[in-house]
N, C-alpha and C positions, 0 to 999 in steps of 0.2 A: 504494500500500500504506500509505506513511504515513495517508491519509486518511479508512482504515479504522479506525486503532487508536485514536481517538477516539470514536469510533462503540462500537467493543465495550468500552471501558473505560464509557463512559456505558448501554450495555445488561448488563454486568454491575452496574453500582452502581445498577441499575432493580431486577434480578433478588434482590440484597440487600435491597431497600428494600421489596419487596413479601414478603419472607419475613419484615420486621419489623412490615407494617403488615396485619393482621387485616381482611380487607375485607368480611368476614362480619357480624362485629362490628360497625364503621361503619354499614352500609348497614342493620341492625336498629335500631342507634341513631337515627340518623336520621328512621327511619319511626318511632319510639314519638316523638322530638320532633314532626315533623309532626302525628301524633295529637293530642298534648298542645297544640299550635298550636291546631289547629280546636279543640279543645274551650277551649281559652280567650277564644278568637276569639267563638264559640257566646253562652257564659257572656257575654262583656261584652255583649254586644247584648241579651241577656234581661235583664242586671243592671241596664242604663244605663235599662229602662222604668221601672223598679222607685225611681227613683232621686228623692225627692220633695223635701226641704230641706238640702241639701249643708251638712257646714261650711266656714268658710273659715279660710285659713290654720293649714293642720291639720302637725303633724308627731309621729309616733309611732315606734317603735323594734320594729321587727319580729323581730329576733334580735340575741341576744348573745353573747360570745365565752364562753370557760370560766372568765376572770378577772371576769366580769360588766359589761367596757368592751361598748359598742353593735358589735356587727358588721357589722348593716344598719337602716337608718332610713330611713322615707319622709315625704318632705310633699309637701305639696300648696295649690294654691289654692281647688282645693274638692276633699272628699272625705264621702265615706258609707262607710261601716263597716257589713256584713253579714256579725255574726257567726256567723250561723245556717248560712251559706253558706261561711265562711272566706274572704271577698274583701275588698279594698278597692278600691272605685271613686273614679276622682280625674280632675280637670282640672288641666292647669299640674303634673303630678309631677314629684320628682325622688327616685329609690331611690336611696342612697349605699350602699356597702359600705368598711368600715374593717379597717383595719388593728387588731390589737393595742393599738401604742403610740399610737392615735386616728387616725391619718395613711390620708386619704381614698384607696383604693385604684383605686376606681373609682365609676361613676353612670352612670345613664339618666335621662334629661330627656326627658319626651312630655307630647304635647299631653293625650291622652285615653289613660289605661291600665286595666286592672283588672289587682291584683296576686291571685296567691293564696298567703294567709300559709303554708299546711301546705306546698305545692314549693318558695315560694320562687321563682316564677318567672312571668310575665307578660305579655300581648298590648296592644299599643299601635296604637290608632287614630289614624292620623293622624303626624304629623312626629314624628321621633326622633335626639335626640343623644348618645349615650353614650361614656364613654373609660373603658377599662378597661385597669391601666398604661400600656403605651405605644402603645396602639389607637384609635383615634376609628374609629365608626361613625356613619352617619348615614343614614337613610331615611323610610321610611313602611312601616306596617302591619309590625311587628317582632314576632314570639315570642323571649324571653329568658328565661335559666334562671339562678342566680347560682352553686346546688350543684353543676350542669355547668358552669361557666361557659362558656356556651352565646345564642349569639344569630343568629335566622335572620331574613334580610329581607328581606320578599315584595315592595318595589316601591322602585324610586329607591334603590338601595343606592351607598354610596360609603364605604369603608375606607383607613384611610391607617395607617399603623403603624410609628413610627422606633426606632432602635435596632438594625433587622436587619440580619445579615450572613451574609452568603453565606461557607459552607464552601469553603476552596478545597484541592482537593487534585492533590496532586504525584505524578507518578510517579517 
């Protein structure tokens, strides 16, 4: 009997846990990220033909905060700018996302990206490094979001993330 009551204390705090997490929700989310994946996926491979005298050592300021400090900046070792398209194509990027008082919050480092400046968000071809506070991810062929702060990893995925701790609860 004891070795029941562990059991229904962990199948009750499942039974809580699913009345607080919206799985509707989620799984809609998910499929519009997906979407928004391939079609950025799509885009870089159309963009990257299109792509004729790159500059180098480019770095420009995608968004800013309401105090007018940078919130997100990107560089690059080489990038093209298609305005017309709202993207930027880059080798060697790295998107920074800032804090307020400057202090670098997070980044993605990839090999080959295309961003798009209106989402905010981005498909990377090829190897990928990013830490977002106390997160390091790291793969290939990534869809990233910064307004969801949102990152999906379609191959070679590895996550490490310090700082967590496990709830412990008492009866």
């Amino acid at each position: 009997m004891t070795k029941s009551i562990p059991i229904l204390v962990l199948a009750a705090s499942a039974a809580g846990l699913a009345q607080a997490f919206d799985s509707a929700a989620w799984l809609t989310k998910t499929e519009v990220f997906a979407r928004e994946a391939e079609r950025l996926r799509a885009e870089r491979a159309r963009v990257q033909k299109m792509v004729e005298e790159p500059a180098e050592n480019v770095s420009v300021t995608l968004e800013k905060h309401p105090d007018g400090s940078v919130k997100t900046a990107l560089t690059a070792k080489e990038a093209q700018f298609f305005l017309d398209l709202g993207f930027v194509w880059g080798k060697g990027v790295v998107v920074s996302e800032y804090n307020p008082d400057g202090t670098r919050r997070g980044f993605i480092a990839a090999q080959d990206c295309l961003v798009d400046r209106e989402t905010k968000s981005g498909w990377v071809e090829g190897r990928v490094h990013a830490v977002y506070d106390k997160t390091t991810l790291d793969g290939e062929q990534v869809y990233f979001s910064f307004d969801e702060e949102y990152a999906r990893i379609f191959k070679d995925a590895q996550i490490t993330s310090s700082g967590l701790k496990l709830k412990e609860v008492k009866l």
